[in-house]
C-alpha angles and dihedrals in degrees: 000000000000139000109285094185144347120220137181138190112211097178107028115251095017135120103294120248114226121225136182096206122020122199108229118223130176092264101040141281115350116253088011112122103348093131134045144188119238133175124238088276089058097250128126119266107209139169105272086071095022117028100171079083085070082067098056115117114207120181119187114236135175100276097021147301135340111208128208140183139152111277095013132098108244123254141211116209115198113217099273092222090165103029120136110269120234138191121268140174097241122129125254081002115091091181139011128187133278118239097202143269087284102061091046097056095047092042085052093053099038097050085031099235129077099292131177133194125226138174143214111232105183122012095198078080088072126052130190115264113262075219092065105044098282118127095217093263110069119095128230140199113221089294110135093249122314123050095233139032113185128180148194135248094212097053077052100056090039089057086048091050096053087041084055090057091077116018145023093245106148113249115281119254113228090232081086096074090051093224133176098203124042120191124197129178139167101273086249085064113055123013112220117276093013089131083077092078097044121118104167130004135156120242099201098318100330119109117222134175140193129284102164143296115279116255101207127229130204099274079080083083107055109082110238091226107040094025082222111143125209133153109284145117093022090054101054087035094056084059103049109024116027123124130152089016106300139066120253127205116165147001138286114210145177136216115239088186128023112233133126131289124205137203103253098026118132125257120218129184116223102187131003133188112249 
């Protein structure tokens, strides 16, 4: 088993941003889901009400971030360290920081409703939930609840393969689960969904242990290329894996020492559940 692909978010719910080597820290990957985009009411806008987000383009620099989207000069947005915070609907945050008049108006026009950008200063303000596998310490980025997700390709091929079962729809592309890790493996290798019984694995060096498995929401079915939304994977997904009310593809996972991954790196599972 080995890494297939690194991705990061650098504004949440934006295009990802692929990488060939990713710097762990405690709280993730680093420049992965430190901004985000709110509305004027401080919650998140994300692509299941808005999918041109889907269409942002959001490069790490230096100092920042360059953004990027069609029609739009591109902009460069500076850390704002000691920008004013503002309130936002983020759990275990009351504020984030405000990235400027600038970046709002760019972010508005280029997601086509009022949009701010804000921006985590420091993670160890957010913990992971004790509800979703954290012990109350660990620090986390604006990820929903875990640092990393990573996923399989052969979980993937095996959903294709069931979507496949009743109707033509084209093979999904990965970039739908939004993860920061990608296995892949010979089929004699890894069995799909094995991911499910991990608890802790290396990826290259780094030690990493279960937090829990992702229970996947409806941006899932707008294609992250045309924005166009249909009915898979949740639907397939709601026949073949659902369990306490909701469909689960992937794992959430956590890093017990910080380190490098690499594309290309090999995967080894530590300890597995029977």
């Amino acid at each position: 088993m080995r890494i297939a692909s690194l991705h990061l978010y650098p504004v949440k719910s934006t295009a990802a941003h692929d990488v060939d080597r990713a710097t762990v820290e405690p709280w993730g990957l680093a420049g992965d889901r430190r901004w985000l985009v709110v509305g004027p009411d401080g919650h998140k806008v994300d692509a299941i009400a808005h999918p041109r987000i889907l269409s942002v383009r959001a490069t790490p620099t230096v100092d920042g971030l360059l953004l990027r989207a069609d029609g739009l000069a591109e902009l460069a947005v500076a850390r704002p360290v000691h920008g004013t915070p503002v309130p936002v609907g983020v759990s275990r945050l009351e504020t984030l920081r405000y990235a400027g008049r600038h970046a709002e108006a760019w972010m508005s026009k280029a997601i086509g409703t009022p949009a701010r950008l804000v921006w985590l200063d420091d993670p160890q303000r957010r913990p992971m939930s004790l509800s979703h596998g954290g012990t109350g310490s660990e620090p986390l980025s604006l990820a929903d609840t875990a640092p990393i997700l990573l996923t399989t390709t052969p979980s993937l091929a095996r959903l294709d393969e069931w979507i496949a079962e009743t109707s033509d729809h084209a093979p999904l592309a990965m970039a739908r689960f939004r993860p920061n890790v990608v296995v892949e493996a010979d089929p004699d290798e890894l069995a799909p969904f094995a991911e499910d019984r991990w608890r802790t694995v290396l990826l290259g060096d780094v030690p990493f242990r279960f937090a829990e498995l992702c229970d996947r929401c409806a941006i899932t079915l707008v294609d992250p290329q045309t924005l166009e939304r249909g009915h898979e994977p949740i639907r397939t997904l709601a026949r073949r894996r659902k369990w306490d009310g909701v469909t689960w593809f992937g794992v959430r996972m956590a890093p017990t020492a910080i380190g490098t991954l690499e594309v290309g790196a090999p995967v080894t599972v530590t300890r597995a559940l029977p």
